[in-house]
Structures are given as structure tokens and as C-alpha cells.
Backbone as a chain_set.jsonl record, in Angstrom:
{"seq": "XXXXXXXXXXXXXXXXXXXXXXXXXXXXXXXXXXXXXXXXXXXXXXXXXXXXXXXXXXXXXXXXXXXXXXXXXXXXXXXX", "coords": {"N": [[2.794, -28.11, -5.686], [2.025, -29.03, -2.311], [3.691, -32.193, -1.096], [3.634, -33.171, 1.486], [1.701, -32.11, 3.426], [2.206, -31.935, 6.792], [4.901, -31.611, 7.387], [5.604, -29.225, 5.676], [3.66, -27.932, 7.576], [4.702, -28.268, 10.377], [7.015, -26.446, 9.614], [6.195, -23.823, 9.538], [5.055, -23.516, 11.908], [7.51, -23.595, 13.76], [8.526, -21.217, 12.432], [7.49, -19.402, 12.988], [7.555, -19.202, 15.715], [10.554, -18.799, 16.198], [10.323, -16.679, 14.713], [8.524, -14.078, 15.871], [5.973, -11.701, 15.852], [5.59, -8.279, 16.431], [3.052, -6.518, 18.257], [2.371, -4.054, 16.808], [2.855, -5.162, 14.614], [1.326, -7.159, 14.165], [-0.929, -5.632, 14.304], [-0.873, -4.144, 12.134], [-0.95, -6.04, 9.514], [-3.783, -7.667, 10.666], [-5.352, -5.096, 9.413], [-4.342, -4.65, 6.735], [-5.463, -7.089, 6.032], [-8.495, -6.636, 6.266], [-8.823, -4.928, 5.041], [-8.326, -5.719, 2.543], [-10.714, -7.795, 2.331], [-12.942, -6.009, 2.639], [-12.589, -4.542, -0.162], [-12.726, -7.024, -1.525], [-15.491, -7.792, -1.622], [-16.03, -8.955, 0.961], [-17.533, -7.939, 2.838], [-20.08, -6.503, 4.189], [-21.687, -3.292, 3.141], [-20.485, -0.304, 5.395], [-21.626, 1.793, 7.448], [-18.953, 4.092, 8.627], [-18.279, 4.716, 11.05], [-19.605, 2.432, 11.815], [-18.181, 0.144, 10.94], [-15.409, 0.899, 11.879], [-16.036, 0.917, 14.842], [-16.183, -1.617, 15.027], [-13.707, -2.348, 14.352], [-12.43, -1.624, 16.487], [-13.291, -2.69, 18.682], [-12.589, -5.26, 17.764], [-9.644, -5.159, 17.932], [-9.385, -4.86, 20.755], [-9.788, -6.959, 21.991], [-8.026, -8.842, 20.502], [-6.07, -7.55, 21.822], [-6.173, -8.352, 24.258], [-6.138, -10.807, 24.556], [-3.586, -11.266, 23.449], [-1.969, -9.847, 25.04], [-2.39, -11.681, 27.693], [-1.543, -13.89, 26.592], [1.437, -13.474, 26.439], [1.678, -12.986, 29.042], [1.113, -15.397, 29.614], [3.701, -16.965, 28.834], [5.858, -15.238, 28.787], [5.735, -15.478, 32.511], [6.043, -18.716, 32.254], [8.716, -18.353, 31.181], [11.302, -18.406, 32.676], [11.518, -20.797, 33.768], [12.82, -24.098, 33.455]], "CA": [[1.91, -28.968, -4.912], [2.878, -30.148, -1.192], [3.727, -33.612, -1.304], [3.875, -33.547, 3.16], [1.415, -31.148, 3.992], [2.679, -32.295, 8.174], [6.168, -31.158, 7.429], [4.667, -28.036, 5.774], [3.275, -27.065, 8.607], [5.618, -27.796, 11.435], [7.975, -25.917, 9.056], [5.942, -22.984, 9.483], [4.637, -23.293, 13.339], [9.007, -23.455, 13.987], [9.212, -20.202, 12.055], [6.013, -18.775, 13.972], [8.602, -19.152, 16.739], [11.946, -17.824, 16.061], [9.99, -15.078, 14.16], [7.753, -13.472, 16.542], [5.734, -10.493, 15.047], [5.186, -7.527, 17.529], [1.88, -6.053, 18.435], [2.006, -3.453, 15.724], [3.0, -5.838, 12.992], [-0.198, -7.999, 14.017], [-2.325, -5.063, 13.597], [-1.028, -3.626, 10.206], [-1.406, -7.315, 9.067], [-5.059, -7.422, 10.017], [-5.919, -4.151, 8.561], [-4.371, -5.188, 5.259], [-6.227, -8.29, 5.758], [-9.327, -6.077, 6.591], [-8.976, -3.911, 3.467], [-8.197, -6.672, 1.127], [-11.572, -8.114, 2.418], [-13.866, -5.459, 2.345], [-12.316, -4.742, -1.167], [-13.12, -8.302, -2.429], [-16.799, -7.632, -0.894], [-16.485, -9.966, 2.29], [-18.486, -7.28, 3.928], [-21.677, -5.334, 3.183], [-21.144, -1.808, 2.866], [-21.176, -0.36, 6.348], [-21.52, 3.561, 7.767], [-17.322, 4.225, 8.741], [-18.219, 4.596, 12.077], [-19.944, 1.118, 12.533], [-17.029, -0.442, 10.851], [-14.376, 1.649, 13.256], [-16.406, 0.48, 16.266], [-16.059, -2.982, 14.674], [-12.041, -2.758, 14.243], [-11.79, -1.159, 17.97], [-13.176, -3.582, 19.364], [-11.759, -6.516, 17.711], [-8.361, -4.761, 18.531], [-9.323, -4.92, 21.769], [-9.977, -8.802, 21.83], [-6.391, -9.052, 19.99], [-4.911, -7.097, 22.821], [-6.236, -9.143, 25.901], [-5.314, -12.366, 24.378], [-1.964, -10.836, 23.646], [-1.607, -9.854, 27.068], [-2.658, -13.299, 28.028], [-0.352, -15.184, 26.104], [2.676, -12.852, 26.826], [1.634, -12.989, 30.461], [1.733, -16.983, 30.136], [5.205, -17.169, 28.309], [7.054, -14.73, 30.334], [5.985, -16.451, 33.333], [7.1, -19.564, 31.981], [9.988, -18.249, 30.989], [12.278, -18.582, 33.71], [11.751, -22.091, 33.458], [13.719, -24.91, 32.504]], "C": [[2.681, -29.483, -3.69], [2.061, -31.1, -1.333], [3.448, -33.867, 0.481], [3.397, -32.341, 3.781], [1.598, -31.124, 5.822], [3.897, -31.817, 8.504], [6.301, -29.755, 7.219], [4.198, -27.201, 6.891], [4.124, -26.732, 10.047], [7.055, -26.662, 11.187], [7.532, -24.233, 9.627], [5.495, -22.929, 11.177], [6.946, -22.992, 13.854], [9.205, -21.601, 13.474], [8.869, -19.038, 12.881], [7.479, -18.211, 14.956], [9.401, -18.513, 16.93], [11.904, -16.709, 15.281], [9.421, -14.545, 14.448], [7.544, -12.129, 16.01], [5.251, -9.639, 16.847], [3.654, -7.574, 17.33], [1.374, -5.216, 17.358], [2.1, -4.218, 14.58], [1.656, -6.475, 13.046], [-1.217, -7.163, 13.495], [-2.285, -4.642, 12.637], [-1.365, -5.081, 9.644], [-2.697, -7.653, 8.844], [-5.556, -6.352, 9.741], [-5.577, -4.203, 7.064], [-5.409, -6.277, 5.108], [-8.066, -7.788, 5.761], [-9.57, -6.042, 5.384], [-9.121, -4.796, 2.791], [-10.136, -7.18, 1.329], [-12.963, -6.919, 2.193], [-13.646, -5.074, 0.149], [-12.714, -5.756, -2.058], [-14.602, -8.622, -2.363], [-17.234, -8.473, -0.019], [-17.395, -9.428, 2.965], [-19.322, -6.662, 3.633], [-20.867, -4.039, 3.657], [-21.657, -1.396, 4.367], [-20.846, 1.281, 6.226], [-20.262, 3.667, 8.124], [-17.391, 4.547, 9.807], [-19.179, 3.403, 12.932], [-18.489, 0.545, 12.09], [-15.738, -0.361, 11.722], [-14.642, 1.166, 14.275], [-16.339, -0.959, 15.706], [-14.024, -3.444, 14.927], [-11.629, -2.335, 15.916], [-12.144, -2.801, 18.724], [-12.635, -5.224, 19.693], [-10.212, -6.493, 17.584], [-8.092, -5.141, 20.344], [-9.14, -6.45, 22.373], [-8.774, -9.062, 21.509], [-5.613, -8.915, 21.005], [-5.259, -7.831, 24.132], [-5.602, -10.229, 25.204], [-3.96, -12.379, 24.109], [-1.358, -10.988, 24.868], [-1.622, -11.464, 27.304], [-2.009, -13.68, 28.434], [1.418, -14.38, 26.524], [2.626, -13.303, 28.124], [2.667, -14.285, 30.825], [3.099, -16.796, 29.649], [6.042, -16.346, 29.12], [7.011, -15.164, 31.447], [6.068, -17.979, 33.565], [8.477, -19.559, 31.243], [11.424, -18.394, 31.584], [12.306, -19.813, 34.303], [12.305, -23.172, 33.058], [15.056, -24.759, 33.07]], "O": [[3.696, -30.171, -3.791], [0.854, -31.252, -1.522], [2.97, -34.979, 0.706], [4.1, -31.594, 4.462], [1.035, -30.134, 6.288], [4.16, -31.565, 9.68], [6.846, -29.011, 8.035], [4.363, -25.989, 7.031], [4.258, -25.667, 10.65], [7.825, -26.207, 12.033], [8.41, -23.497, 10.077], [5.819, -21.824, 11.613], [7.291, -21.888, 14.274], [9.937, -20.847, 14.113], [9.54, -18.101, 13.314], [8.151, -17.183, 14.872], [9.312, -17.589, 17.739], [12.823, -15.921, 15.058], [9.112, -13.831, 13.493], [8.489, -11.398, 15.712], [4.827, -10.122, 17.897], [3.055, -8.328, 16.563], [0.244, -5.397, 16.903], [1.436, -3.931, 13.584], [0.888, -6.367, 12.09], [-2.083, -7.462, 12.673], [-3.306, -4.552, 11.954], [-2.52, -5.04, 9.219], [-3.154, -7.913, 7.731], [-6.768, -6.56, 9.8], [-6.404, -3.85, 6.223], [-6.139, -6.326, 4.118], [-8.869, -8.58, 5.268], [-10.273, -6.79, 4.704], [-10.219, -4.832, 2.236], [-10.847, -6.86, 0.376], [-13.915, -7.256, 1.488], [-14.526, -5.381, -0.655], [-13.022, -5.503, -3.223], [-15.015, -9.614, -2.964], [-18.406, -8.844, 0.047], [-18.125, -10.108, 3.687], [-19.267, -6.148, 2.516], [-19.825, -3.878, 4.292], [-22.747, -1.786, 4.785], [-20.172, 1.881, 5.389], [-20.039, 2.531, 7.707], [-16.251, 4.926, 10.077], [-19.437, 3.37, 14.135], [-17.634, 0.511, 12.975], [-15.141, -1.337, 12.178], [-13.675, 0.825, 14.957], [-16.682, -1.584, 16.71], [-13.411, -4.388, 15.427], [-10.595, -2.747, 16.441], [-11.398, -3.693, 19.127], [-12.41, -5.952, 20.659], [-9.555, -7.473, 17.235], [-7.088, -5.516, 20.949], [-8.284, -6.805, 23.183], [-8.216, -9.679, 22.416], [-4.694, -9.681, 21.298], [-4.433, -7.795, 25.044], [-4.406, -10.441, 25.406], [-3.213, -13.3, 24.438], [-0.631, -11.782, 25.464], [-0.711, -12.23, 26.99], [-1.614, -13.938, 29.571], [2.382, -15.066, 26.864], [3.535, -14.063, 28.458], [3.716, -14.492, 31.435], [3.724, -16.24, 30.551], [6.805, -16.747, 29.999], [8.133, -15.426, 31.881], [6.144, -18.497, 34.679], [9.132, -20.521, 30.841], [12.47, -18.477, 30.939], [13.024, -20.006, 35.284], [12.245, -23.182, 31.828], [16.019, -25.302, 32.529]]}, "num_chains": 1, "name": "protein.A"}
């Protein structure tokens, strides 16, 4: 049981940090997280090429906001 769920968490936003996952680790991550879900029946049963056009595109969404946020941080990087 956490006793300091506040400490808990900054414990884990710190690790976020000094453990940065690439681009590919994010997406095997949510495709396990995918699978596990359709598996547990989060999702109705779909045709394998609606679902595919479902994972492209919310790859795609992943990868702009990637971009984004890389964008911002490298050009505040030379900061300070």
C-alpha cells in the first residue's frame, strides 16, 4: 500500500526523465498494450484492416506529438 502517493509519483515523473524511452520502445509498448486489450475484450471484434487503419493512424498522432515535444526540448536545450 503507498503510504505518499505525491512522493510516488514524483519518484516516477524523475525516472520518466533520466529514462527516456525511444520512439520504437513507445510503439512496442502500445501494441502490447493494444493486444493485452483487445485480448481482455476492451474492443469489439473488428475486420484486421479497420483495426490496422485504427493503429496507423494513432501512430501517426504519437509521431507528431513526438516531433513536437522533441522539437520543443531540443530547442530549449541550449539553454541555461
Amino acid at each position: 500500500m503507498v503510504q505518499n502517493p505525491e512522493i510516488l509519483e514524483q519518484a516516477e515523473l524523475k525516472y520518466e526523465r533520466e529514462h527516456p524511452l525511444t520512439l520504437e520502445q513507445r510503439f512496442e509498448l502500445f501494441e502490447h498494450m493494444y493486444q493485452l486489450a483487445v485480448e481482455l475484450g476492451g474492443f469489439g471484434v473488428k475486420k484486421r484492416e479497420e483495426a490496422t487503419e485504427e493503429i496507423v493512424s494513432l501512430a501517426k498522432a504519437l509521431r507528431g506529438k513526438l516531433s513536437r515535444a522533441a522539437g520543443a526540448y531540443s530547442a530549449g536545450a541550449g539553454k541555461g
